[in-house]
N, C-alpha and C positions, 0 to 999 in steps of 0.2 A: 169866828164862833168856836168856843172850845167846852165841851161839857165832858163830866167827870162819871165814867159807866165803872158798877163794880171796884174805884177808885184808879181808874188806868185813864190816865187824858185822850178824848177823841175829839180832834178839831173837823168842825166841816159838818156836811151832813152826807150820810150813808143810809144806803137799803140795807133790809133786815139780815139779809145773806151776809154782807159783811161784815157786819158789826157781830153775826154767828161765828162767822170763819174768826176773826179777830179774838172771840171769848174761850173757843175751842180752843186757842195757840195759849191765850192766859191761863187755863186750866194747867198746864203744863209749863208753863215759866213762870220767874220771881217775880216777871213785871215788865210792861210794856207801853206800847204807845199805837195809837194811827192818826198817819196824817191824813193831810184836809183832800189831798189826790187820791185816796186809797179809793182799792173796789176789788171784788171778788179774784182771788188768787190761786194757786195749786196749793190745796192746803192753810197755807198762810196768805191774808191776804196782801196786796201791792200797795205799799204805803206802812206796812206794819213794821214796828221796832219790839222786839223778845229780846230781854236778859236771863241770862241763867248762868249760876252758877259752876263754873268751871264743865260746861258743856257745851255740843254744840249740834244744831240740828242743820243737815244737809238738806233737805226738803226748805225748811227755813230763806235758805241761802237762797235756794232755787236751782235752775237749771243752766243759767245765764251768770254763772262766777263771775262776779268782779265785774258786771254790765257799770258802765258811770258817763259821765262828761267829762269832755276838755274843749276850754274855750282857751283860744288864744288870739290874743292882742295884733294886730300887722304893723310895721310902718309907714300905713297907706293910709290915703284921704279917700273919700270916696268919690269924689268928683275924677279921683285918677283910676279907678277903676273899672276895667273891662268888663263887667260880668258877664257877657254873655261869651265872650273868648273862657273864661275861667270857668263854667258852668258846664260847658262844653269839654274842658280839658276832664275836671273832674270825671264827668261822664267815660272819658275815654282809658284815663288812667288808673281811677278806682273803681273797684271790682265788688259788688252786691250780688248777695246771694252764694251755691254753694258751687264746688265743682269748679273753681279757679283759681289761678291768683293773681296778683297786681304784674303787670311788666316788669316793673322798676321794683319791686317789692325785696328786701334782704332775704337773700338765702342765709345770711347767720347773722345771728343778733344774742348779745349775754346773756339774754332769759333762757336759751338753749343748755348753757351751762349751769343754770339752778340747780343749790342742790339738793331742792325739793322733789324732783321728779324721782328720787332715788324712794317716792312714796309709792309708786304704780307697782306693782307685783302681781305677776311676774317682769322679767327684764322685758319680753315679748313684748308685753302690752304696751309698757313707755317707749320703744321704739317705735310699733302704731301709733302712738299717739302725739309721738313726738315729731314724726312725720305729717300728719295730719296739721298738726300745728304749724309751721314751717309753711305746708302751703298756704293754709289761712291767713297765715298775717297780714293784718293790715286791709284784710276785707272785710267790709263794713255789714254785711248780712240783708233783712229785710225787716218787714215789720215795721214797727215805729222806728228805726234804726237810720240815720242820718250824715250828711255832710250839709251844715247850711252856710251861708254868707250873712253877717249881719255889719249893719253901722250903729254906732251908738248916739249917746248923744252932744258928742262932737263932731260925726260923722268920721271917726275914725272907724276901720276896718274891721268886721273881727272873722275868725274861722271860728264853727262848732263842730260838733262829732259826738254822736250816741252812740255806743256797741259795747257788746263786753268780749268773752273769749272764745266764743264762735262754737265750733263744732268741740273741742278740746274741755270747754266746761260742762258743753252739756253731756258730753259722755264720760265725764267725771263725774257729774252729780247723779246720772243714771245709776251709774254703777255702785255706790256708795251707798245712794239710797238703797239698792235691792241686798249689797251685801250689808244691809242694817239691820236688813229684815229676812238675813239667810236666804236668798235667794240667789240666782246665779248674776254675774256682772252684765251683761250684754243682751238683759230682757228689757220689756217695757217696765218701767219703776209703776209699782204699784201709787196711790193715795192714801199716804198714811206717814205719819212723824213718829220717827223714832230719833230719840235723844243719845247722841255717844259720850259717854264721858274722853273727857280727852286722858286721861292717865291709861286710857285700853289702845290697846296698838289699834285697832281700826278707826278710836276717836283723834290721835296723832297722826296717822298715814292721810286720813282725811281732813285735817289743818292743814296738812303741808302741801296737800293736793290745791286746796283750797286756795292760799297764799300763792302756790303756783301759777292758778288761773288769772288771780288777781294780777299778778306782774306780769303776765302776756297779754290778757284785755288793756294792761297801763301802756306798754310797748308799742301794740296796736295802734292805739291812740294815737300818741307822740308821734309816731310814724305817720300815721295820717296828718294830721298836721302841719309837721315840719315840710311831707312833702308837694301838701297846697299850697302853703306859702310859696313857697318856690315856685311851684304853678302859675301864682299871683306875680310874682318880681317882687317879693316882698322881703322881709327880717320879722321877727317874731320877738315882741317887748313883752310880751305879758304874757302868762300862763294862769289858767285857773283848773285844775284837774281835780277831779271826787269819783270815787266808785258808788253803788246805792245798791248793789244787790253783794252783800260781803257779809264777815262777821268780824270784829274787831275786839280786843282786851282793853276794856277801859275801867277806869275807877269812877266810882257814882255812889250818892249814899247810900244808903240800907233802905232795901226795896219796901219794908214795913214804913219807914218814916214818911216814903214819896207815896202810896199810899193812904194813907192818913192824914196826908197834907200836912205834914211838917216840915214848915218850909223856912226853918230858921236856920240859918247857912251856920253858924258858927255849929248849933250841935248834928248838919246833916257834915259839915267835914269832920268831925269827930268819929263817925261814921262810915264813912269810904270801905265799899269791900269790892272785889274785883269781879267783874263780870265778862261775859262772853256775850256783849250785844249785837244783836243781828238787824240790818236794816234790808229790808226787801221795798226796795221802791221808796228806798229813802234816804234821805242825805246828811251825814255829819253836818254840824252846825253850832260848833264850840268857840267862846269868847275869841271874836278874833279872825276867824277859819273863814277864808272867803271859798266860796262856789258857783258853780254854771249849774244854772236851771234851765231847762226848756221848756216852751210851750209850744203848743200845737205851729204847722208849716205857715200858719196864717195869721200869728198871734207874738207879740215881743215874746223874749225870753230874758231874763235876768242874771247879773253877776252878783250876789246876795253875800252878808256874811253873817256871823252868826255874832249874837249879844248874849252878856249873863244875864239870871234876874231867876226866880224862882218856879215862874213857868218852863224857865229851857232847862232847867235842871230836874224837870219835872217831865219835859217830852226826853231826858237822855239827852239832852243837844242831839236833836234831829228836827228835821223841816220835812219840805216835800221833794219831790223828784222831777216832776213835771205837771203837768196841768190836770193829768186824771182821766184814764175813759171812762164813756158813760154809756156809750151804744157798743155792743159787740159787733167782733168784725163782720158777721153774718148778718146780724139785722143792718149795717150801715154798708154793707156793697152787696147783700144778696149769696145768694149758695151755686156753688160753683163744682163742676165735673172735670177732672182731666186737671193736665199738667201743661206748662209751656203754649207752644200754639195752637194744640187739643184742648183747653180750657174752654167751656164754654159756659156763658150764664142760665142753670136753671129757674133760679127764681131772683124777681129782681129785691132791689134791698131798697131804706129808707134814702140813700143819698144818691145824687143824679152826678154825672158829670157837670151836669150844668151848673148845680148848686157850687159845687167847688170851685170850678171855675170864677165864677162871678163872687165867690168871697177871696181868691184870691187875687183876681184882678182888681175888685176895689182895693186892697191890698196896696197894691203894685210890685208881687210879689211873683218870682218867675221859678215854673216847678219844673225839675227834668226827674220821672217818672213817677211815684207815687200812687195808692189804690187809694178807691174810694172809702177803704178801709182804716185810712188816714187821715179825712177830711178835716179842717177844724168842724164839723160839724159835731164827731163822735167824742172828741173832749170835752171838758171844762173850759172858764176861763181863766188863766192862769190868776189875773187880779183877783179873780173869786177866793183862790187857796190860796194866794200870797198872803189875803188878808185876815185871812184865820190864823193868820203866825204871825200876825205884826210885832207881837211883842217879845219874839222869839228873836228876828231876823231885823237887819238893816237892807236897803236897795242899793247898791253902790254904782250899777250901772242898768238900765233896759237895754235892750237891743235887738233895733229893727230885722226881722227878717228882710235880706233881699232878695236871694235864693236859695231853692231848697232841692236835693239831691237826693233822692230814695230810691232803692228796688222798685220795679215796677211792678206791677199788678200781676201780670204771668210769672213773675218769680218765686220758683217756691223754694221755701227756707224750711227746715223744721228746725233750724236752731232759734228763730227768732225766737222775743217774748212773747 
């Protein structure tokens, strides 16, 4: 389902809050989009696509720089594999949540050398921060944030992985947003979008920061990956990698034409002007461009790629990100005091352990940690929003959950999404 609000394409269907957040962001850009997963965001909501002309909004971006997926391919069958040896490994060698880092995890890796970080100022700070990073790597965080095992449908193998760049982005985007809006860098970021032009030093110091993030969330990744497989006894054939919380320089027609519904290709490439599109919770999807989508710990996920045609030039070539929540994390596990193993349940929430349970055991789907705050209960269902973009997107591969690896419920993160 795709309906046309104000002339900006919304796939899906959305509560009024959204679809407010989403017209509040258009009030202020050339022109945008939300997908069919979208729901209520900081500011901007999750699923939303904003263009603008040679600008860029940090608030936009989010908290969570350069948060995406990467699936990759194994040279395993599944009938050869251990999961629960690998499930277990996982467990032991990848590091969720904050305050650690991996065993085996790189003390130097070329993102350290960027020469982006020459963007933090003072020198002080990108030494903080660049330390901070370093430990971080390659720890996967919490929240909806993952390591899962899937087969496809050849029963070949596959590794997934959600996170972006941990602690490092979000006190990048803290700081950005407060000095947008003159405030000092290291308070809590107010709720409010400010617009930087990129030609002012603090809209360029803030690209580069941004870029930054994006190539240590990619780093991150790859590392995660490369060092399951290995976990597995495996080789790695296939890669599908995407960020969904970035901002990217693309050419697209003239935001009056799409619009208007002018969707006559020859006079919208005549057209092409250069934008600054931002996806929060959503995913490139240009003629061609394959991607890893996720769905909830109990539900396939998809290798997708993206088709032309006047709809996708009409969402910006963008899709969804994942399958969408619909219960927040309080009404779906309840309100909670304390931290660690002082955590206790004050009030209970709508989903039971039981409930999870028993959707993942029909499944046959095996979880090592996870909150009830997870459940497939509080998503969508991925088919639901895959099929609001049918004509956006091709399906090139599903892929079964076999296992799935998350922070646990006493873990707290305040980097997650």
């Amino acid at each position: 389902m795709i309906q046309k609000i104000q002339g900006y394409p919304v796939y899906g269907l959305h509560d009024d809050q959204t679809i407010h957040q989403f017209l509040d962001v258009m009030s202020r850009a050339d022109y945008g989009a939300l997908m069919a997963d979208g729901h209520l965001g900081y500011v901007m909501p999750i699923g939303g696509v904003a263009a603008y002309r040679n600008k860029v909004s940090p608030v936009g971006v989010g908290f969570d720089i350069g948060c995406g997926n990467l699936a990759v391919r194994l040279d395993m069958h599944k009938k050869d594999l251990n999961l629960d040896l690998l499930l277990n490994r996982i467990e032991k060698y990848i590091s969720f949540g904050i305050g650690q880092t991996n065993p085996d995890s790189p003390r130097y890796h070329p993102v350290f050398d960027h020469d982006d970080w020459e963007a933090y100022d003072p020198p002080s700070l990108m030494a903080d921060l660049k330390k901070l990073a370093r430990d971080q790597l390659g720890t996967v965080g919490a929240g909806n944030h993952y390591v899962d095992v899937f087969s496809d449908e050849e029963n070949r193998v596959w590794i997934g992985v959600h996170f972006g760049s941990r602690g490092l982005g979000h006190k990048t985007a803290t700081g950005f947003i407060n000095l947008s809006q003159n405030r000092p860098w290291n308070i809590r970021a107010a709720e409010k979008e400010v617009l930087l032009d990129l030609d002012s030093d603090l809209g360029e110091r803030y690209y580069r920061a941004m870029r930054l993030c994006g190539a240590y969330a990619w780093a991150g990744r790859e590392w995660v990956c490369d060092y399951v497989a290995g976990l597995a006894g495996a080789e790695i054939t296939e890669r599908v990698h995407n960020h969904h919380n970035y901002a990217w320089k693309e050419k697209h027609a003239d935001a009056a034409l799409l619009r208007h519904a002018d969707n006559d290709p020859a006079n919208q490439q005549k057209n092409l002007k250069e934008y600054i599109v931002i996806r929060k919770g959503a995913t490139p999807a240009f003629p061609g461009q394959m991607s890893f989508v996720g769905g909830s710990m109990g539900d396939p996920s998809v290798i997708l790629e993206g088709v032309d045609g006047p709809e996708s030039r009409a969402a910006l070539y963008s899709t969804i990100h994942g399958a969408g929540r619909v219960m927040s994390r309080t009404r779906a596990a309840g309100k909670y005091r304390g931290r660690g193993k002082k955590r206790k349940q004050v009030r209970e929430g709508e989903v039971t352990p039981k409930m999870m349970k028993e959707w993942l055991d029909k499944k046959g789907v095996k979880l090592r940690g996870g909150g009830l705050d997870e459940s497939p209960h509080v998503y969508r269902r991925l088919t639901d929003v895959l099929n609001a973009h049918q004509n956006t997107i091709k399906i090139r591969h599903w892929l079964q959950p076999l296992g799935v690896v998350m922070a646990g419920p006493d873990i707290y993160d305040p980097f997650r999404d």
